[in-house]
C-alpha positions in Angstrom: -24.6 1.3 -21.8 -24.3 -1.3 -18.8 -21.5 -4.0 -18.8 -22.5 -7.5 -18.7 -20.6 -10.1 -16.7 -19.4 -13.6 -17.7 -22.8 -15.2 -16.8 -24.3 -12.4 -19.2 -26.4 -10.8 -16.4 -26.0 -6.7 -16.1 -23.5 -5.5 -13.5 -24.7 -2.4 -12.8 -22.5 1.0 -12.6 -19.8 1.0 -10.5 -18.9 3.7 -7.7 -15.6 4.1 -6.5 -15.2 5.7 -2.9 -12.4 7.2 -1.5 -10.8 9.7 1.2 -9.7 11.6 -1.8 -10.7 12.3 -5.8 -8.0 11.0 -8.2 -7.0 14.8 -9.1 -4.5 17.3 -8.2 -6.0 20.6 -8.0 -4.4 23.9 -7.5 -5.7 27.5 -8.0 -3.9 29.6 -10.7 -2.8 33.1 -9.8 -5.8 34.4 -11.7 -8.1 32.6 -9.6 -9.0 29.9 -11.7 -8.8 26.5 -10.6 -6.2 23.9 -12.3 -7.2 20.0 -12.0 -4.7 17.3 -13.3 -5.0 13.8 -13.3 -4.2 11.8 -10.6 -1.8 9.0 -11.4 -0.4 5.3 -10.2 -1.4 2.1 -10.9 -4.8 2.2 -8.2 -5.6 5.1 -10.8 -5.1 3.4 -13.9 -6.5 0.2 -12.6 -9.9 1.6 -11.3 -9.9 4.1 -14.2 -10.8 1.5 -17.0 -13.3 -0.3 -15.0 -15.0 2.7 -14.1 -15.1 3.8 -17.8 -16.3 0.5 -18.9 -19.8 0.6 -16.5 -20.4 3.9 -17.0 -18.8 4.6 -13.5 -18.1 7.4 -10.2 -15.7 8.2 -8.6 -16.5 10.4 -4.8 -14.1 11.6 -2.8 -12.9 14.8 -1.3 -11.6 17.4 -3.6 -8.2 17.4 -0.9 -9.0 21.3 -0.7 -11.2 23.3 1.7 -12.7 26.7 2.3 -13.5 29.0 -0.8 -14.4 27.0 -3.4 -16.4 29.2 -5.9 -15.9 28.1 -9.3 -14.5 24.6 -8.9 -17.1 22.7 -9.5 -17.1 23.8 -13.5 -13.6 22.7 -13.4 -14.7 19.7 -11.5 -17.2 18.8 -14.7 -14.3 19.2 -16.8 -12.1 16.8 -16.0 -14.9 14.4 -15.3 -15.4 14.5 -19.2 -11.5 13.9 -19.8 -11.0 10.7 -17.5 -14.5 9.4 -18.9 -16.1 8.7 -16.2 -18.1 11.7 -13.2 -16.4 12.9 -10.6 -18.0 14.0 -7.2 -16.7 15.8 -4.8 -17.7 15.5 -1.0 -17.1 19.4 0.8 -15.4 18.9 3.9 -14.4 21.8 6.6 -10.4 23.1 7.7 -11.8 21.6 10.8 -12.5 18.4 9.5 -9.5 17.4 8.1 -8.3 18.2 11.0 -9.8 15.8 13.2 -11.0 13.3 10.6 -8.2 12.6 8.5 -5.0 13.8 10.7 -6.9 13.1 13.8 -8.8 9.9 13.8 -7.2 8.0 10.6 -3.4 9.2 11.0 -3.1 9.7 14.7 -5.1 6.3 15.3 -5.8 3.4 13.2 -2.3 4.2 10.6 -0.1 3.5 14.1 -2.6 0.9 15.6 -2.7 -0.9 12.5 1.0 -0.8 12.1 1.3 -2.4 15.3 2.9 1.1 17.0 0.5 1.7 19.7 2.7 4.2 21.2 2.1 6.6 18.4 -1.2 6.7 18.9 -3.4 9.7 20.2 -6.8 8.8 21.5 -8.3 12.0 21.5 -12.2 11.3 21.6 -13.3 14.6 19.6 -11.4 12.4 16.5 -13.9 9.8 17.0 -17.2 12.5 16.9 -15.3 14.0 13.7 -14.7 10.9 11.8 -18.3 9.4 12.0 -19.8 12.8 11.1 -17.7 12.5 7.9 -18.1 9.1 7.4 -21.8 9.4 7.6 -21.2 12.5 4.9 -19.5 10.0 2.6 -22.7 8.1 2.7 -24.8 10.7 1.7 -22.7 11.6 -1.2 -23.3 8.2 -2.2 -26.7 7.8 -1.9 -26.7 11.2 -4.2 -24.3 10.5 -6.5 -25.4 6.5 -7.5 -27.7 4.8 -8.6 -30.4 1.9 -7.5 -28.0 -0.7 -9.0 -24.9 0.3 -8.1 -22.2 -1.5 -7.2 -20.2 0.6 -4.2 -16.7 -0.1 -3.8 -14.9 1.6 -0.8 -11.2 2.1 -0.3 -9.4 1.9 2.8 -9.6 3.0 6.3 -10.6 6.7 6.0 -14.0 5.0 5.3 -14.6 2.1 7.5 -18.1 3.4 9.2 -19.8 4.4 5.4 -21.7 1.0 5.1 -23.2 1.1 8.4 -24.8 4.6 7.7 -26.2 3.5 4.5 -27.7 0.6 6.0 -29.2 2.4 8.6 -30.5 4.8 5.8 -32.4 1.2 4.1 -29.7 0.7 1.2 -29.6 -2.6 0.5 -27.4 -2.8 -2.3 -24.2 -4.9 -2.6 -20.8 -3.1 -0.4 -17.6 -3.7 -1.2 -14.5 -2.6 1.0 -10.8 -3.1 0.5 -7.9 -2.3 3.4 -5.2 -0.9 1.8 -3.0 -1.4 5.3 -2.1 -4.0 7.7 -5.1 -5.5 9.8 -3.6 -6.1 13.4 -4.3 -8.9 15.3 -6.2 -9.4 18.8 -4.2 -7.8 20.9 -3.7 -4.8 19.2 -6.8 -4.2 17.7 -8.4 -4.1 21.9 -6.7 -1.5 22.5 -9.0 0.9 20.6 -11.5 2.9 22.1 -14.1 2.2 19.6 -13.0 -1.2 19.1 -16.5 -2.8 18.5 -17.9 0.1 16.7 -15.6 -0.1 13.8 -16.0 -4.1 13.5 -20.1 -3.9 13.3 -19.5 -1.2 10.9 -17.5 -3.1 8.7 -19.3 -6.6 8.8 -21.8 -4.1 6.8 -20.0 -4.3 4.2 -21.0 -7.5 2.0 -17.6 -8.2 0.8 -14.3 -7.0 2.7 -10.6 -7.2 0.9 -7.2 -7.6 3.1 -3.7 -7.7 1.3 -2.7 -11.1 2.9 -3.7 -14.2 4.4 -2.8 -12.8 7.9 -4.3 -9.5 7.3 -7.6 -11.6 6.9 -7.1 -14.0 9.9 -6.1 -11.2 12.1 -9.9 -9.6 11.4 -11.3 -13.3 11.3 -10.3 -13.7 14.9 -11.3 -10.6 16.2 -14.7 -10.8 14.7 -14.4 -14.6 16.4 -13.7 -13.6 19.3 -15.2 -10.1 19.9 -18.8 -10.5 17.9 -21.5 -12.7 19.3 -23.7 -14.1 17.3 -21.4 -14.0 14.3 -21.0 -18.0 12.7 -17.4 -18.0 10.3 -17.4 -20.8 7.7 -14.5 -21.4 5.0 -15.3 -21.3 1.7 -12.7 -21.6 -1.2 -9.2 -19.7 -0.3 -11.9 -16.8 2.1 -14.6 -16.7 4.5 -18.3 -16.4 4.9 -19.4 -14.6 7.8 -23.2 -15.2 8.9 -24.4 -12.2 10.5 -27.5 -12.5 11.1 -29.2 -14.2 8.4 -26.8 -11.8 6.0 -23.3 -13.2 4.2 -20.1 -11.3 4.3 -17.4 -13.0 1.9 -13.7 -12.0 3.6 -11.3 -12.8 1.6 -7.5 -11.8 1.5 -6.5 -9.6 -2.5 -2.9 -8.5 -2.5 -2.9 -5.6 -4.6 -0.6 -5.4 -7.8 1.0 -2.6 -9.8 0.8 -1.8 -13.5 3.9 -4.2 -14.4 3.4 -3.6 -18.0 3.6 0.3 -17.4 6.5 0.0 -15.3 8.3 -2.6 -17.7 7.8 -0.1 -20.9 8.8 3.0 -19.1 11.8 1.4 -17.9 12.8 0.5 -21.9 12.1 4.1 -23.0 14.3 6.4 -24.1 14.1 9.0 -21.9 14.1 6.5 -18.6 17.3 4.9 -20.7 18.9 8.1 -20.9 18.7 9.3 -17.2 19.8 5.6 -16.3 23.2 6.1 -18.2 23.5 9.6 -16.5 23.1 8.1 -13.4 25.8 5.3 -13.7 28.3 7.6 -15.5 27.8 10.1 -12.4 28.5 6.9 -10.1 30.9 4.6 -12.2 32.7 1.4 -11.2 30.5 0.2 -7.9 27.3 -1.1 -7.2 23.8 1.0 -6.4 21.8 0.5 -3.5 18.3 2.1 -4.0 16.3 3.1 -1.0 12.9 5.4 -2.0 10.2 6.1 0.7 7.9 8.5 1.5 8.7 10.1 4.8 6.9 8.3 7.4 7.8 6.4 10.8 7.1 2.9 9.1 9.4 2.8 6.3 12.4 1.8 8.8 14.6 4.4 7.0 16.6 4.8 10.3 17.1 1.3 10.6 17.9 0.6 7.0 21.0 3.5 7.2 21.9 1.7 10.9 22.4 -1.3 9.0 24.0 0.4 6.0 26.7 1.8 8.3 27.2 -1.6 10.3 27.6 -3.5 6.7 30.5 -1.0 5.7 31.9 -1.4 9.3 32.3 -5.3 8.8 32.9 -5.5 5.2 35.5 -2.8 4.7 35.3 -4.5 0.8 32.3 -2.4 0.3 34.0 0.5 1.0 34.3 2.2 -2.4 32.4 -0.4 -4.1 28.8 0.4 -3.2 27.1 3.6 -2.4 23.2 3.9 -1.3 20.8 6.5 -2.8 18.5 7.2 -0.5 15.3 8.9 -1.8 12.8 10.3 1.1 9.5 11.8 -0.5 8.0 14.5 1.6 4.9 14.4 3.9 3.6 16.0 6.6 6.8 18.3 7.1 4.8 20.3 9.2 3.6 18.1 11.5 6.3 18.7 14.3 7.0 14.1 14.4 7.4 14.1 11.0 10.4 17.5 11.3 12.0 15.8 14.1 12.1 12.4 11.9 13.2 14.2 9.1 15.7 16.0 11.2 17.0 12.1 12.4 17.0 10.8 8.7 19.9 13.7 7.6 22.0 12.9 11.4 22.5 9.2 10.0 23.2 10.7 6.5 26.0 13.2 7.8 27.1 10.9 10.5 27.6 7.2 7.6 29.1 10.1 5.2 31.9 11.7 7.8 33.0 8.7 8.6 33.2 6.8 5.4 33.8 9.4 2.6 36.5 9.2 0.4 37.9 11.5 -2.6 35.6 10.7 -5.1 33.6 8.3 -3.7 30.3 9.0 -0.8 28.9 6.8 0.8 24.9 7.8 0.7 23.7 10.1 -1.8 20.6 11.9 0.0 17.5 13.3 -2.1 14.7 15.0 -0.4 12.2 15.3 -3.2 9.5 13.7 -5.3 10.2 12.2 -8.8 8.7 11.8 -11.9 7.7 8.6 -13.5 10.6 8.9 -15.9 13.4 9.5 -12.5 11.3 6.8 -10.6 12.0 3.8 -13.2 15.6 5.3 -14.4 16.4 4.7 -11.0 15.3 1.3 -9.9 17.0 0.9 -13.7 20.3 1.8 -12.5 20.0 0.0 -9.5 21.7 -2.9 -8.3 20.3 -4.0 -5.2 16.8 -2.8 -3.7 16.9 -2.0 0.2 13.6 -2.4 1.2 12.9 -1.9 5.0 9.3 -1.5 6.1 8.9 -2.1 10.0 5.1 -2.8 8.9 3.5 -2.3 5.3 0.2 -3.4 3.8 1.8 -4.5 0.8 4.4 -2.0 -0.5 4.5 -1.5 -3.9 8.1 -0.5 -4.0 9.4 -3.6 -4.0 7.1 -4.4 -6.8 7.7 -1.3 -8.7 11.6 -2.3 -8.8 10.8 -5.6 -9.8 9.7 -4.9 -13.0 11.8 -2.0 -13.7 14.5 -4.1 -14.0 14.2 -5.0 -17.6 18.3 -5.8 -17.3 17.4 -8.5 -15.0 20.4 -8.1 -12.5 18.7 -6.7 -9.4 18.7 -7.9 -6.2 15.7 -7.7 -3.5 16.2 -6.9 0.2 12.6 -6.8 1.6 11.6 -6.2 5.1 9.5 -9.7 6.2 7.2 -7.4 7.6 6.3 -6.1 4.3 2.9 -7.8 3.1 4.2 -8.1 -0.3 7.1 -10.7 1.3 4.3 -13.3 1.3 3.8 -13.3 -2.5 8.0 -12.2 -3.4 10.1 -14.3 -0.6 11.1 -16.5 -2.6 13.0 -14.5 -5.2 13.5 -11.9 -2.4 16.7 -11.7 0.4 14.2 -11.3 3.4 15.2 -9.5 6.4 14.1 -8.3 10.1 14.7 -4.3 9.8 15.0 -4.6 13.4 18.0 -6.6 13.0 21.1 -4.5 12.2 23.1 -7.3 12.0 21.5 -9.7 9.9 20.1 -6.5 7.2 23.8 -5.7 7.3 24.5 -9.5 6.4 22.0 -9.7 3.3 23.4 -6.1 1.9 26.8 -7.6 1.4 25.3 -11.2 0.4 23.5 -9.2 -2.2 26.5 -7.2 -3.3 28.6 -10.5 -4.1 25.8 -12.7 -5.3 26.7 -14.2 -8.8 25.4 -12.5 -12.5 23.4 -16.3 -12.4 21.5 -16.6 -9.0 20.7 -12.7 -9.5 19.1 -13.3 -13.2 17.5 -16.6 -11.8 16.3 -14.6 -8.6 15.0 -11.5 -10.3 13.0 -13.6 -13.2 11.1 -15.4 -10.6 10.3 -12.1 -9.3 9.2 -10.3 -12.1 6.8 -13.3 -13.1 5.2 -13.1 -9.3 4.9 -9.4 -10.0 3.4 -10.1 -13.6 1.0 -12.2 -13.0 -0.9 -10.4 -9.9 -0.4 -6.9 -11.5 -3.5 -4.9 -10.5 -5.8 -5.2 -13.1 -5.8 -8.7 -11.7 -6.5 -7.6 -8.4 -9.4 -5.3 -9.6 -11.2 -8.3 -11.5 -10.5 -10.8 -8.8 -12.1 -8.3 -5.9 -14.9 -7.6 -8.3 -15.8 -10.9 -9.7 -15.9 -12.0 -5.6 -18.3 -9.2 -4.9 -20.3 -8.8 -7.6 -20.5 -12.7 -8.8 -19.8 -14.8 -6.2 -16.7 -16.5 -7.7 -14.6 -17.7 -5.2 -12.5 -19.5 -7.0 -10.3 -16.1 -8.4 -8.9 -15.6 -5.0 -5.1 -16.4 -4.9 -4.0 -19.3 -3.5 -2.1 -17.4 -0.3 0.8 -19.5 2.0 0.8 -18.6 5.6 4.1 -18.0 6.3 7.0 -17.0 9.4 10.6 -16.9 9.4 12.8 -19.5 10.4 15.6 -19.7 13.5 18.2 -19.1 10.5 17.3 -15.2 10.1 20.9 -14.7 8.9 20.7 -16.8 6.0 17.9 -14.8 4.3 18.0 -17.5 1.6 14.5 -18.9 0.3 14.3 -22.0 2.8 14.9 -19.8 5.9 11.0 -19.2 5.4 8.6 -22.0 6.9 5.3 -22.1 4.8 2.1 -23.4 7.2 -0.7 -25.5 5.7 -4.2 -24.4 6.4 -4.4 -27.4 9.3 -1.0 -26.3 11.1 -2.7 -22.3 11.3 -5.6 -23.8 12.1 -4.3 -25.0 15.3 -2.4 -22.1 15.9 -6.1 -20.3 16.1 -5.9 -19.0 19.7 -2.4 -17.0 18.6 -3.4 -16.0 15.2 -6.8 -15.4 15.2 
């Protein structure tokens, strides 16, 4: 059974494409092979759309060599998540070059504006269109005439140009789950102008913010003859040729009412009071990352230790909880960054500890969902310290786990959720010791009134653009034209005052002021 949209016109089945299925598999020790359910609030978003036109998901299984038997195993949990499942084979080799090569040793730096990081090896380049133009095969297999294609981030940013050169002509969707950099960082990429014609394939494209959207505005401006840019609504159209692309900028949400009921449960209730009972009479800081170079957890402990230097009060009174997820430990970075993360642990403990009281409490570990909320639960200030993020959904995630309504956000400004959140939010320059170290202790004495009136806002934000809003807004862009759902975004920079990290030390641009700023921002 097709889905019919508002206007009552058939939608079509809708394809999901990304780097990776939405599955964890694992082979038992008798050989068999064990596939679980991914999970997160992309997941559960994408999961009931999919179900409700008959939908696929393709993606790479996130194993390689001997797969005998998996594709039974595949078929099986296509029939528990209601919706198929296909798996596109790539080689040891491949992942190699494609995903740690080309996509996490290029465009994650570049597009985090850390050039330095990145390693321009041109067999990456070879590698990732070979299993880009894979990708597109599996879809031409895998869909159907009417499909609708939506493709997820920047594994996947050449797929639309190898179906058109195959004659598909159906309607493209594509949504950047990262930062978009601007002119003079995107130049600096080899294949520069390869990867923008690829992506003006694409009939609709998705950014998290307004100035992930003018940073690719201005380089398609400025780098793309023949290209004519109108505004239309809150996005763009670009004319290519005769043929539209609608731009537009779709900060993505999380499942707030998941998060909110998990937070009340009993279970997340009872690991909360374990938690404050373990660490009684002071106030929790809460930092959780996954390891990686742009979280700023360096920079967040520097300012950690520079707060307690300066406000001896907090000595005692507030200890931080630092959670690091692991990734990529054997990647020989990722060791040494590791290896840097537990110096500034050691290094804030030996010098602050006292009997019965530490200073940083360090986890090196995932969670479950039920430690994940019990912990933004029990905590009363969230140190959030991105030196670039697409969005991060941390901040988000904390926001409405805090059913008590007595948390405080630190959030990096270089964090795109700090567009949508600054104004409930302490904003901060991670680069700034000083000043983070400033809003840690502003946060630790802020009053039981400005936190609940703070926090509120916050959670309403976070409410109202959860992700099944961002879903239906992309969707009703790309597959009925309504330009209308797109959020009304500000464009937005600090002000001189970056030590007051109050509200008004943000200065919100109309669309004529950014306008003439054109030959800077776009």
């Amino acid at each position: 059974m097709k889905t019919l949209n508002r206007n009552g016109t058939d939608t079509g089945q809708l394809v999901v494409v990304s780097n990776r299925l939405p599955i964890v598999i694992s082979r038992k020790s008798g050989g068999q092979w064990d596939i679980k359910a991914g999970s997160g609030g992309l997941v559960t978003s994408l999961e009931h759309v999919l179900r409700e036109r008959e939908g696929k998901w393709i993606g790479w299984l996130g194993a390689s060599g001997n797969l005998d038997g998996v594709e039974p195993a595949l078929e099986s949990a296509s029939e528990g998540a209601g919706y198929q499942l296909e798996s596109v084979p790539l080689t040891a080799r491949e992942v190699d070059k494609y995903y740690f090569g080309f996509s996490n040793e290029i465009i994650w730096p570049l597009f985090h504006d850390m050039v330095s990081r990145c390693n321009f090896d041109p067999s990456y380049w070879k590698t990732y269109q070979d299993v880009n133009k894979r990708f597109a095969g599996a879809i031409s297999d895998h869909s159907e005439p009417d499909s609708f294609i939506w493709v997820q981030d920047y594994h996947l940013m050449l797929v639309a140009e190898y179906l058109r050169l195959a004659g598909d002509t159906r309607k493209l969707g594509y949504f950047l789950h990262i930062p978009f950099p601007p002119l003079d960082i995107f130049v600096k990429l080899p294949w520069r102008f390869q990867i923008l014609r690829a992506l003006l394939n694409f009939d609709t494209l998705g950014f998290q913010t307004l100035r992930d959207t003018r940073n690719f505005i201005g380089c398609v401006r400025h780098m793309i003859k023949g290209t004519r840019i109108t505004r239309r609504e809150d996005s763009y159209v670009i004319d290519v040729l005769g043929r539209e692309v609608s731009v537009g900028s779709f900060p993505i949400g999380i499942d707030f009412t998941g998060f909110d009921a998990r937070a009340r449960s009993d279970d997340a209730l009872r690991v909360t009071r374990m938690l404050r009972e373990k660490m009684p009479d002071r106030q929790l800081i809460l930092g959780i990352d996954r390891l990686d170079y742009t979280k700023g957890i360096p920079e967040r402990l520097h300012a950690f230790q520079n707060a307690m230097r300066r406000y001896p009060e907090l000595i005692g009174n507030v200890s931080l909880i630092q959670i690091v997820v692991p990734s990529r430990e054997d990647v020989p970075e990722y060791k040494t960054m590791k290896e840097n993360v537990e110096r500034l642990v050691s290094e804030i403990n030996g010098e602050f500890t006292r009997p019965g009281w530490v200073p940083v409490h360090y986890l090196f570990r995932s969670l479950s969902d039920t430690e994940l909320v019990a912990y933004y639960r029990a905590s009363d200030i969230s140190l959030v310290t991105p030196l670039k993020d697409g969005m991060n959904l941390i901040a988000k995630e904390f926001c409405a786990s805090n059913v008590d309504e007595n948390g405080v956000l630190i959030l990096s400004e270089f964090a795109g959720s700090a567009s949508q959140l600054r104004r409930g939010a302490l904003l901060i320059n991670p680069h700034d010791v000083l000043g983070t170290a400033d809003a840690i202790y502003r946060a630790y004495v802020m009053g039981d009134a400005e936190r609940r009136t703070r926090i509120r806002q916050l959670r309403r934000t976070v409410e109202r653009s959860d992700v099944f809003w961002w879903t239906d807004s992309f969707l009703r862009l790309a597959m009925e034209h309504e330009y209308r759902v797109l959020p009304s975004q500000d464009y937005f920079v600090p002000s001189a005052d970056v030590h007051d990290n109050a509200p008004s030390s943000v200065v919100v641009f109309s669309d004529e002021a950014v306008n003439g700023m054109r030959d800077e921002y776009t």
